[in-house]
Predicted model as a PDB file, atoms N, CA, C, CB and O in Angstrom, pLDDT in the B-factor column:
MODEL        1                                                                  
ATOM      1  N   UNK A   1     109.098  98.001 119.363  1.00 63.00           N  
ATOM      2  CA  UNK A   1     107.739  97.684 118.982  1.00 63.00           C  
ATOM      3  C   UNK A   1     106.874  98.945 118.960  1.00 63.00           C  
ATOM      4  CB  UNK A   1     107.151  96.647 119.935  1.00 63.00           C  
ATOM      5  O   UNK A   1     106.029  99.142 118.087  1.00 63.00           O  
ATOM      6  N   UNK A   2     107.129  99.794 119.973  1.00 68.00           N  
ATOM      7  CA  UNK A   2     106.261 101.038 119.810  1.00 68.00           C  
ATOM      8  C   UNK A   2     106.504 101.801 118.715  1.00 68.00           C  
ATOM      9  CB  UNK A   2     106.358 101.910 120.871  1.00 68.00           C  
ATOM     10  O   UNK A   2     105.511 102.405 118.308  1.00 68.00           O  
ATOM     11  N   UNK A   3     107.576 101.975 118.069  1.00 73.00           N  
ATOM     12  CA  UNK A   3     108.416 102.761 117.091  1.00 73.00           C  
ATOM     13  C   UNK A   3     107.187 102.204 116.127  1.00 73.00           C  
ATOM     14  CB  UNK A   3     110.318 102.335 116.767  1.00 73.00           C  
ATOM     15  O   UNK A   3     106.218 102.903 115.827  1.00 73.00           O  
ATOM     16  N   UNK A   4     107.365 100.921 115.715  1.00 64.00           N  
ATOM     17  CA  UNK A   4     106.511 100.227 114.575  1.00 64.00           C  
ATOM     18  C   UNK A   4     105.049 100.404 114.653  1.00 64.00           C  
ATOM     19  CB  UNK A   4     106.730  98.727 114.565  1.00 64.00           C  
ATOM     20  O   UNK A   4     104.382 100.471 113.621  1.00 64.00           O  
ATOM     21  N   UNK A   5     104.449 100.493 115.975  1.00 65.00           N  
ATOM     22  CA  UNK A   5     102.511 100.790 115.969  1.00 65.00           C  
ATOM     23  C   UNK A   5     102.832 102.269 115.487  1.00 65.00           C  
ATOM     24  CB  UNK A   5     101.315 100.704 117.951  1.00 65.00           C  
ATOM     25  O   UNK A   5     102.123 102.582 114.530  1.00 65.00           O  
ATOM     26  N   UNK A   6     104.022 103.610 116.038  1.00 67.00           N  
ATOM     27  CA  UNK A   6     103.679 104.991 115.501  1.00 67.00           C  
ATOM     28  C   UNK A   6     103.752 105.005 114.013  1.00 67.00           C  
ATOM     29  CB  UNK A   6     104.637 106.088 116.063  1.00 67.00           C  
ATOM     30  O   UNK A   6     102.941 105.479 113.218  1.00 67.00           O  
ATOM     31  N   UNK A   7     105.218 104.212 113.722  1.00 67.00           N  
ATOM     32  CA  UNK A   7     104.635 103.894 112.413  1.00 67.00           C  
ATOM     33  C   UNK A   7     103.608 103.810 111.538  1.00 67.00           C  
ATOM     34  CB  UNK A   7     104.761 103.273 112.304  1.00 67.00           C  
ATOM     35  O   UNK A   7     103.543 104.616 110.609  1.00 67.00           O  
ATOM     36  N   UNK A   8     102.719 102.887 111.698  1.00 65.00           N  
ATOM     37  CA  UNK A   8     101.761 101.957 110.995  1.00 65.00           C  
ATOM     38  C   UNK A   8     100.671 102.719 111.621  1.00 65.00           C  
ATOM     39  CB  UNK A   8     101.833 100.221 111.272  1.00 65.00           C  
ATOM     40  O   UNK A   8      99.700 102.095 111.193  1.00 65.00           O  
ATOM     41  N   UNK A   9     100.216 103.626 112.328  1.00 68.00           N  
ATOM     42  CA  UNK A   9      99.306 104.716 112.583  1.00 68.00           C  
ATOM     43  C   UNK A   9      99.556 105.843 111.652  1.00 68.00           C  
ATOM     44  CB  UNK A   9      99.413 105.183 113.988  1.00 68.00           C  
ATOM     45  O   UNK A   9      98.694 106.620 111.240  1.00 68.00           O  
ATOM     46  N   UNK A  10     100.769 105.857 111.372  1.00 68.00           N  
ATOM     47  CA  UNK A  10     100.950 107.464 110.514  1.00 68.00           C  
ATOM     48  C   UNK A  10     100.609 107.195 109.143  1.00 68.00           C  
ATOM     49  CB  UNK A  10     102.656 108.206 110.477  1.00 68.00           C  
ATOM     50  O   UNK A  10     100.073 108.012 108.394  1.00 68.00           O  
ATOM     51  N   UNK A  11     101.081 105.502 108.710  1.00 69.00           N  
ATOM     52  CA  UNK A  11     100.713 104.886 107.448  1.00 69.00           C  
ATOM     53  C   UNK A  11      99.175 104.979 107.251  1.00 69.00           C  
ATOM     54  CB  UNK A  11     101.197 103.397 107.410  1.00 69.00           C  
ATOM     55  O   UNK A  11      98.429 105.158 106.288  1.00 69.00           O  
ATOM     56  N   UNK A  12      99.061 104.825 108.273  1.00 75.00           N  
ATOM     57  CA  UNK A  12      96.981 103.978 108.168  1.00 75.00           C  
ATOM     58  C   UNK A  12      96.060 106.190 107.809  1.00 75.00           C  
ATOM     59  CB  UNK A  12      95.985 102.680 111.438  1.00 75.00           C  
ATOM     60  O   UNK A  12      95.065 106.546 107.178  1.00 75.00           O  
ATOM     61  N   UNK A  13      97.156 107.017 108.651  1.00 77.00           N  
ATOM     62  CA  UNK A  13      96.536 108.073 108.295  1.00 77.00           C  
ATOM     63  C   UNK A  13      96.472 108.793 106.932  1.00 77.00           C  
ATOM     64  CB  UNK A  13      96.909 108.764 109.051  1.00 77.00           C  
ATOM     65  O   UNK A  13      95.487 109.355 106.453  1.00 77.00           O  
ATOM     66  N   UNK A  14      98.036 108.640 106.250  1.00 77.00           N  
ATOM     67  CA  UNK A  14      98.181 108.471 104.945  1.00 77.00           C  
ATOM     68  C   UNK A  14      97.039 108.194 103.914  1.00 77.00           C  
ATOM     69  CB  UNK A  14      98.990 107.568 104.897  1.00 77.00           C  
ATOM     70  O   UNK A  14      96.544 108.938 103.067  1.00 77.00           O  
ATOM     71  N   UNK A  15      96.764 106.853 104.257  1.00 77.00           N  
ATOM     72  CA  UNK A  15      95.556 105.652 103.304  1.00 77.00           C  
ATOM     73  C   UNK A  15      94.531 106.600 103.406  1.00 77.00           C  
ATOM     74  CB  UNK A  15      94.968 103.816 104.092  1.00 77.00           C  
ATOM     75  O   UNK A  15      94.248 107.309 102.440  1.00 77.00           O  
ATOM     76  N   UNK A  16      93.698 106.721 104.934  1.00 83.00           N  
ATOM     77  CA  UNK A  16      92.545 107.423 104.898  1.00 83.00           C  
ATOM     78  C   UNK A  16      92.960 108.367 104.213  1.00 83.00           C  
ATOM     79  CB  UNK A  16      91.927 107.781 106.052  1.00 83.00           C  
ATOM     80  O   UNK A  16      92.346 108.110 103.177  1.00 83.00           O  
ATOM     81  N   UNK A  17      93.638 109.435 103.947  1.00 85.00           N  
ATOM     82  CA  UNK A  17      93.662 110.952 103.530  1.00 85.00           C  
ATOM     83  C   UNK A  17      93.422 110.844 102.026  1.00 85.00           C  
ATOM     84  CB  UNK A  17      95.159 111.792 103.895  1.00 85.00           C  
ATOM     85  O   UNK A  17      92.673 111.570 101.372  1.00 85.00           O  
ATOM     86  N   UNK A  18      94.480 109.409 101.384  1.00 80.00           N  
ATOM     87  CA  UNK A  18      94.715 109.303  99.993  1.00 80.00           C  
ATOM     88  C   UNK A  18      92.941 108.740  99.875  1.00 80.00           C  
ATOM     89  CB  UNK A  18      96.258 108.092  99.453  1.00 80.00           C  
ATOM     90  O   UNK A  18      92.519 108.946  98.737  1.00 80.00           O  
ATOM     91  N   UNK A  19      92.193 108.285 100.537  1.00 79.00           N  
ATOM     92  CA  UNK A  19      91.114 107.682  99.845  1.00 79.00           C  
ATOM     93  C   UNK A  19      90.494 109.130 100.038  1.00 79.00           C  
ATOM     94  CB  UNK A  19      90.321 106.186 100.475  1.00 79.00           C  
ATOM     95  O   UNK A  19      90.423 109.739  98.970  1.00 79.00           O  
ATOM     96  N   UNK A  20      90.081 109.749 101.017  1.00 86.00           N  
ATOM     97  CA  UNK A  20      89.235 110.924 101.399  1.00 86.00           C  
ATOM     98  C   UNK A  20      89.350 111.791  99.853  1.00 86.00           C  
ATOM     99  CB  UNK A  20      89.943 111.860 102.957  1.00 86.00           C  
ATOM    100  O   UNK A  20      88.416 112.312  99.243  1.00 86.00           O  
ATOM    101  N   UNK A  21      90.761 111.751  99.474  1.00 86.00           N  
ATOM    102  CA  UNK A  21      91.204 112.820  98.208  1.00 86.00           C  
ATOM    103  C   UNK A  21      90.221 112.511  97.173  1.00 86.00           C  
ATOM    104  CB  UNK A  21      92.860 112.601  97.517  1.00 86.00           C  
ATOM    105  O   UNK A  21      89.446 113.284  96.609  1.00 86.00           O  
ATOM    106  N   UNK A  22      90.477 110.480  96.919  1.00 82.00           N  
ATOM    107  CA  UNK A  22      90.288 110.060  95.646  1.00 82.00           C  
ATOM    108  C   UNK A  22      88.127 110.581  95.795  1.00 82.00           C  
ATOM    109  CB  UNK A  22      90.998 107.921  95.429  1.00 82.00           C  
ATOM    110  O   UNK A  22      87.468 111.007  94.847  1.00 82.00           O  
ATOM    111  N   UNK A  23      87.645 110.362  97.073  1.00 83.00           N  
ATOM    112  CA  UNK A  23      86.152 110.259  96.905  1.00 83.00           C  
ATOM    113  C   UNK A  23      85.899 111.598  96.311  1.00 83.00           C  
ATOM    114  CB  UNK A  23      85.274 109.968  98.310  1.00 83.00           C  
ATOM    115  O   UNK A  23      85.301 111.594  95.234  1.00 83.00           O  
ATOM    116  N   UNK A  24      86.303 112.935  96.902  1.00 89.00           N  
ATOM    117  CA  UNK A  24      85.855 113.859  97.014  1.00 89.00           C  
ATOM    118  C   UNK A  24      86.255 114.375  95.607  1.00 89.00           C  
ATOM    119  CB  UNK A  24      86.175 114.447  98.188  1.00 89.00           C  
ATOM    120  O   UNK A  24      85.693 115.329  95.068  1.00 89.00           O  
ATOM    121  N   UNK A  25      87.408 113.573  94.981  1.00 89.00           N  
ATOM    122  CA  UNK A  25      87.436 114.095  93.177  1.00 89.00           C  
ATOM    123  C   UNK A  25      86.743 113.128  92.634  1.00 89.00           C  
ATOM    124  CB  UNK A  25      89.008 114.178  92.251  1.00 89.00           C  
ATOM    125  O   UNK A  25      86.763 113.233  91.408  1.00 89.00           O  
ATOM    126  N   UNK A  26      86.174 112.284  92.984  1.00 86.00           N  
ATOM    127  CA  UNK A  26      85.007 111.399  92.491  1.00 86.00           C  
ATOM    128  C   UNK A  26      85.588 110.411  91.456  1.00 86.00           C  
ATOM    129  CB  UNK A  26      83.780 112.303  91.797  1.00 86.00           C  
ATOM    130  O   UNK A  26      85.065 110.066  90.396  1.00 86.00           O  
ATOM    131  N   UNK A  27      86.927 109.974  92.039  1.00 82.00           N  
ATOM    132  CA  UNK A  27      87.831 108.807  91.456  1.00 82.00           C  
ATOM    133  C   UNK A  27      87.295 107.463  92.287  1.00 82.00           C  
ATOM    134  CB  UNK A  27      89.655 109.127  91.747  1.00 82.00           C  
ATOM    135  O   UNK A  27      88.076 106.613  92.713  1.00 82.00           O  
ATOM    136  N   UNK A  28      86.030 107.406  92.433  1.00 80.00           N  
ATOM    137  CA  UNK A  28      85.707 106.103  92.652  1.00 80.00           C  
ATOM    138  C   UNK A  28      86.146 104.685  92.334  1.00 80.00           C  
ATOM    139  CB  UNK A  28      84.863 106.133  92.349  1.00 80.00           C  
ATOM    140  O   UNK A  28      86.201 103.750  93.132  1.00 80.00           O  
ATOM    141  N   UNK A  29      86.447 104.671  91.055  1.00 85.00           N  
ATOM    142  CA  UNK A  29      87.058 103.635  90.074  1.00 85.00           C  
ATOM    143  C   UNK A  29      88.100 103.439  90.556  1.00 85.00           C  
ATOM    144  CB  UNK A  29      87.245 103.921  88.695  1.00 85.00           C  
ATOM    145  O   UNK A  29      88.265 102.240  90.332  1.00 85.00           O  
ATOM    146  N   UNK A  30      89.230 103.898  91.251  1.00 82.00           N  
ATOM    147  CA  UNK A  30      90.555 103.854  91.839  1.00 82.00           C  
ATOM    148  C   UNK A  30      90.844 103.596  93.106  1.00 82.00           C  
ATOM    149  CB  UNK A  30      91.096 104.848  91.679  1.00 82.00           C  
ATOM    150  O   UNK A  30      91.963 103.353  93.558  1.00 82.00           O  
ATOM    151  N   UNK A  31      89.513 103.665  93.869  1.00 80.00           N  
ATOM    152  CA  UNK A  31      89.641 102.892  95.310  1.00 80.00           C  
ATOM    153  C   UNK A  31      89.985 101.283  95.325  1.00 80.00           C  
ATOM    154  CB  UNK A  31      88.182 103.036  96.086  1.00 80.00           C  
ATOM    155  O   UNK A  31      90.888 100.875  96.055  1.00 80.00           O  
ATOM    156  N   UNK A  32      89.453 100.648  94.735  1.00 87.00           N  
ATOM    157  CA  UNK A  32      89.319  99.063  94.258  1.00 87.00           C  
ATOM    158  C   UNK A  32      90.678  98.932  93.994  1.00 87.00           C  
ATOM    159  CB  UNK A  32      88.300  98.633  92.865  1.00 87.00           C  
ATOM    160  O   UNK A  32      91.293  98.123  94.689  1.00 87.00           O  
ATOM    161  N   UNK A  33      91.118  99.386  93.369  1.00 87.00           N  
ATOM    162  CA  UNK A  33      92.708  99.546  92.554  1.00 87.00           C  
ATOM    163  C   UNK A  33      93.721  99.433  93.515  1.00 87.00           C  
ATOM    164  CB  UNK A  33      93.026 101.069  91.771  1.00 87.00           C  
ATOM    165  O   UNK A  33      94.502  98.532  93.821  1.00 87.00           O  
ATOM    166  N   UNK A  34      93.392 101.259  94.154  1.00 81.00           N  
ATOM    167  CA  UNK A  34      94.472 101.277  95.396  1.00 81.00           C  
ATOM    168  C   UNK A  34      94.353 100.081  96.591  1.00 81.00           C  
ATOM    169  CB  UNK A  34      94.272 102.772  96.207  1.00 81.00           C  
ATOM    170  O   UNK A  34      95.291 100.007  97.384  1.00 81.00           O  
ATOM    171  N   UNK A  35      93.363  99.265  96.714  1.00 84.00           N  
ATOM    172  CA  UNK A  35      93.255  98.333  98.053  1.00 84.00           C  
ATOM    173  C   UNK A  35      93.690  96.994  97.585  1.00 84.00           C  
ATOM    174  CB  UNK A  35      91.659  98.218  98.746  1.00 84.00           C  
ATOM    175  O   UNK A  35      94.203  96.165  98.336  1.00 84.00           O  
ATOM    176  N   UNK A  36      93.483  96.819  96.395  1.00 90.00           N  
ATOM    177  CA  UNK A  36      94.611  95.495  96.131  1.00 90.00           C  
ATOM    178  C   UNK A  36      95.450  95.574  96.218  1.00 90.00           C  
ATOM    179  CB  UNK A  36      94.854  94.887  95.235  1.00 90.00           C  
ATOM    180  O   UNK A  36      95.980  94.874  97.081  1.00 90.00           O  
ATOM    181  N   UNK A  37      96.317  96.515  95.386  1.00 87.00           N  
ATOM    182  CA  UNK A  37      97.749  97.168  95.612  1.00 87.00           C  
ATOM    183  C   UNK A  37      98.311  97.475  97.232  1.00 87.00           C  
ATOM    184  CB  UNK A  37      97.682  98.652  94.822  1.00 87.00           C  
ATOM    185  O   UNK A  37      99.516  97.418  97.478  1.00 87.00           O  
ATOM    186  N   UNK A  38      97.300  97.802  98.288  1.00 82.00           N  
ATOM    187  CA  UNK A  38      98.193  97.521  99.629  1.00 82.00           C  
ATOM    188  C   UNK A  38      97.467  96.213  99.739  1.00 82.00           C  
ATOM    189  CB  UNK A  38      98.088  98.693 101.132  1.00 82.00           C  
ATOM    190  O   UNK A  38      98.452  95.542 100.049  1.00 82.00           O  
ATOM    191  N   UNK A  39      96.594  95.446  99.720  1.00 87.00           N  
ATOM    192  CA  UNK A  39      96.882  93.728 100.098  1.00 87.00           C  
ATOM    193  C   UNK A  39      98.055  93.459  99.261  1.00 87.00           C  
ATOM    194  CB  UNK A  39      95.515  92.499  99.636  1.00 87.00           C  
ATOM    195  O   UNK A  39      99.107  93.255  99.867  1.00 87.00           O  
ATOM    196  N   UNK A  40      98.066  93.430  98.255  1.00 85.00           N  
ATOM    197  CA  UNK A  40      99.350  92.716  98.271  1.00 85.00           C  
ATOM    198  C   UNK A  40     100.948  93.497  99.022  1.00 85.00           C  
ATOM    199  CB  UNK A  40      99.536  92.434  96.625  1.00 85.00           C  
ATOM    200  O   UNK A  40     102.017  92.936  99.261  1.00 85.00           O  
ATOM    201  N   UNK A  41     100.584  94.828  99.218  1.00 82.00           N  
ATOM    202  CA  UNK A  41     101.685  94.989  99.749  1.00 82.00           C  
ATOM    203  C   UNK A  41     101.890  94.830 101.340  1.00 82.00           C  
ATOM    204  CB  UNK A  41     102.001  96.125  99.312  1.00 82.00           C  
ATOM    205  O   UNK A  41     102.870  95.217 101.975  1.00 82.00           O  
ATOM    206  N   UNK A  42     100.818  94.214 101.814  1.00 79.00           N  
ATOM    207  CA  UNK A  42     100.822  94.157 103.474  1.00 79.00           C  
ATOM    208  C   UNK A  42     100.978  92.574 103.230  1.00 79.00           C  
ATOM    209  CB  UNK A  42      99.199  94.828 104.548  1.00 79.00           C  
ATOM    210  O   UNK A  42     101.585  91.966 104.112  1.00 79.00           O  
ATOM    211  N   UNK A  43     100.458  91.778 102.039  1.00 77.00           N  
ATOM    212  CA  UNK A  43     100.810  90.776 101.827  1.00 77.00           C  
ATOM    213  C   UNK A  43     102.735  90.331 102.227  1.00 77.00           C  
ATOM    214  CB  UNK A  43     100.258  90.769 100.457  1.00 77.00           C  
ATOM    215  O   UNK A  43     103.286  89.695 103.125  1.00 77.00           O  
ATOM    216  N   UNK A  44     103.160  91.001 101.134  1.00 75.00           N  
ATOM    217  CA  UNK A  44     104.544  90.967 101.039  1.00 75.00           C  
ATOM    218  C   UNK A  44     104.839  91.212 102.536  1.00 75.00           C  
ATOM    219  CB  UNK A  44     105.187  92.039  99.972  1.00 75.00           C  
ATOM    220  O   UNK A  44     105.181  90.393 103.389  1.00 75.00           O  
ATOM    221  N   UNK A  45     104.648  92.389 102.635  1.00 76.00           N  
ATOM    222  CA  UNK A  45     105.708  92.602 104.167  1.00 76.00           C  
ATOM    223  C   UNK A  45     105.381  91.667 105.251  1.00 76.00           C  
ATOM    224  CB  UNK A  45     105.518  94.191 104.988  1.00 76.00           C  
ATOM    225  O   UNK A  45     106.162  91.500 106.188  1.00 76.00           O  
ATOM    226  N   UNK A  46     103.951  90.880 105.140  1.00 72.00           N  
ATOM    227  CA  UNK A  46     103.667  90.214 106.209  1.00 72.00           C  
ATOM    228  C   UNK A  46     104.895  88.625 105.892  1.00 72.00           C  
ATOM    229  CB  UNK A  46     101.730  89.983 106.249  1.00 72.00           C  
ATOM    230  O   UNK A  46     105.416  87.853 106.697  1.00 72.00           O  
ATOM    231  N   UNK A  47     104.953  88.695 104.472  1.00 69.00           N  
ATOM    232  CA  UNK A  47     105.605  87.139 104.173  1.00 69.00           C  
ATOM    233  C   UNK A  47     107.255  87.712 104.335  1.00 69.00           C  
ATOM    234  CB  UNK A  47     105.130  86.295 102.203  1.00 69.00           C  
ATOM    235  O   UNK A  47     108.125  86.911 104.673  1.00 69.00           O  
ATOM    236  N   UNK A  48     107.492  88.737 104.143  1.00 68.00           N  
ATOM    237  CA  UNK A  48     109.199  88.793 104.622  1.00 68.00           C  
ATOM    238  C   UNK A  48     109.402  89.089 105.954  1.00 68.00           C  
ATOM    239  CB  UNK A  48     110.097  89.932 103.887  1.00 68.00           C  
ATOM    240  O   UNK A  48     110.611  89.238 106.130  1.00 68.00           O  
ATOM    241  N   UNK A  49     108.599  89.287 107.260  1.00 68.00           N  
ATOM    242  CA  UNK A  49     108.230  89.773 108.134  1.00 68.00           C  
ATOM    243  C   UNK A  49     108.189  88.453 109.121  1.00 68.00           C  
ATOM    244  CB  UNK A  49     107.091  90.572 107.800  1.00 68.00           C  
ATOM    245  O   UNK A  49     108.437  88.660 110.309  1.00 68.00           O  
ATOM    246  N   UNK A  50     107.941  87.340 108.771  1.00 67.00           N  
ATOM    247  CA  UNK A  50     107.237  86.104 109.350  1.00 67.00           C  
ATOM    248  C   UNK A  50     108.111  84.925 108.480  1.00 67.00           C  
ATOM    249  CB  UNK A  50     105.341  86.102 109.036  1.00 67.00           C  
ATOM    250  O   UNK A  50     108.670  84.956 107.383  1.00 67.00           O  
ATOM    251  N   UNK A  51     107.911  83.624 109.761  1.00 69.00           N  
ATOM    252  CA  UNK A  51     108.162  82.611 109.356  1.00 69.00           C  
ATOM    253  C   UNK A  51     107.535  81.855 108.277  1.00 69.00           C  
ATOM    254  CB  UNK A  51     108.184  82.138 110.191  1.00 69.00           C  
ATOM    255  O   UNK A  51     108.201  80.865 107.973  1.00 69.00           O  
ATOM    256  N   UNK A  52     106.264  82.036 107.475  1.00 67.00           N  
ATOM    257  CA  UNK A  52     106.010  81.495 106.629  1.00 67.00           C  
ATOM    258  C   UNK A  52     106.224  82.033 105.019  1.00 67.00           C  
ATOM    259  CB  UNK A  52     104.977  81.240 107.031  1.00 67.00           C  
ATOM    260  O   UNK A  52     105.737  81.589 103.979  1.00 67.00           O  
ATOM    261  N   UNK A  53     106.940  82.908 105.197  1.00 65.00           N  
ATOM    262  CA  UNK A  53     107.246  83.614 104.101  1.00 65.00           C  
ATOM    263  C   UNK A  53     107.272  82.689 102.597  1.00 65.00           C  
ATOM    264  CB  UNK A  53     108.616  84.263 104.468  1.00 65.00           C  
ATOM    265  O   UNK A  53     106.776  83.028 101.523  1.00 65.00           O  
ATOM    266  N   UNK A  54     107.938  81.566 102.886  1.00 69.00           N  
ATOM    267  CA  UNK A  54     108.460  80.470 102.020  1.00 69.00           C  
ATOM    268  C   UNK A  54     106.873  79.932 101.594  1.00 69.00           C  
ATOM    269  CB  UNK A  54     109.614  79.207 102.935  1.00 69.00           C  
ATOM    270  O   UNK A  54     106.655  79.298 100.562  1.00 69.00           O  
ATOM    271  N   UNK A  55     106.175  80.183 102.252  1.00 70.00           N  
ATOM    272  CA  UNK A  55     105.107  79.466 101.771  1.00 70.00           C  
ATOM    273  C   UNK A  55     103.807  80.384 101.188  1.00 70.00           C  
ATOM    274  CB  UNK A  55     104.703  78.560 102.928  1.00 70.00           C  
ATOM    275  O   UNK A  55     102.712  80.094 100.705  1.00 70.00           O  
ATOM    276  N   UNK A  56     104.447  81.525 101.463  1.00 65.00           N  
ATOM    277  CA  UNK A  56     103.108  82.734 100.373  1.00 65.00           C  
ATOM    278  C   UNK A  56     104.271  82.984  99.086  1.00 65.00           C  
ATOM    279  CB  UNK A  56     102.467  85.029 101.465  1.00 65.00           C  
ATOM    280  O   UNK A  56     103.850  82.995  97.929  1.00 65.00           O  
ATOM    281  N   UNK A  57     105.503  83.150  99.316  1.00 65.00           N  
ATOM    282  CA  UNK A  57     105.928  83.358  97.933  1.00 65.00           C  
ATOM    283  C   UNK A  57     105.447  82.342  96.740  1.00 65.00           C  
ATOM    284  CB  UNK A  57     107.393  83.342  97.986  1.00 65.00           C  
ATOM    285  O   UNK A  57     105.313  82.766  95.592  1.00 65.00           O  
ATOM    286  N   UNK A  58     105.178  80.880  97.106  1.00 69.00           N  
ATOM    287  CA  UNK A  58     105.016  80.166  96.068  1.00 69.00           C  
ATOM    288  C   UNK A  58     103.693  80.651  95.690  1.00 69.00           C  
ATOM    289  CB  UNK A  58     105.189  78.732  96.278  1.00 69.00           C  
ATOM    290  O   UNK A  58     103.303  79.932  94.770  1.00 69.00           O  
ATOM    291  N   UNK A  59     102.801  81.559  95.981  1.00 68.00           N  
ATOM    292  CA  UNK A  59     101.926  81.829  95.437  1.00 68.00           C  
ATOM    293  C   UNK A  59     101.927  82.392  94.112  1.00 68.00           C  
ATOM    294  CB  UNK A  59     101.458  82.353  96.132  1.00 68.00           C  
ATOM    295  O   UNK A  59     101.353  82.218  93.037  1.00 68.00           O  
ATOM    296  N   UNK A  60     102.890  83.214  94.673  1.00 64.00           N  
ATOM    297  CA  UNK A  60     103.387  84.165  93.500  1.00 64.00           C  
ATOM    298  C   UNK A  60     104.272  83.686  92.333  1.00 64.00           C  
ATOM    299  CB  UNK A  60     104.165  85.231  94.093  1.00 64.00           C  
ATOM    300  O   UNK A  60     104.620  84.477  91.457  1.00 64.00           O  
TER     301      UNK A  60                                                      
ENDMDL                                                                          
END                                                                             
C-alpha cells in the first residue's frame, strides 16, 4: 500500500508540473481537455481496481 500512495504522489507531481507548463505557455484551452482525459482515466482504473467495475463499464 505504501508503494501505491509513493506512487500516486509522484503522479499527482507530474499533473501539477504538466499544468504549471501548459499556464505559463498560455495553453489555457488545454487544461479543460487534459482534466477530462484523467477523469476518465482515474475513472477506468477506479472501475478495474474495485468491485463495481461491472457497473461503470455499462456506462461506457
Amino acid at each position: 500500500m505504501k508503494v501505491f500512495i509513493r506512487s500516486m504522489t509522484s503522479n499527482v507531481g507530474v499533473v501539477r508540473e504538466l499544468l504549471t507548463f501548459l499556464w505559463q505557455r498560455k495553453l489555457w484551452w488545454l487544461i479543460p481537455m487534459i482534466t477530462v482525459l484523467l477523469i476518465f482515466g482515474l475513472l477506468l482504473i477506479f472501475a478495474s481496481a474495485s468491485g463495481i467495475g461491472p457497473f461503470i463499464y455499462t456506462l461506457f
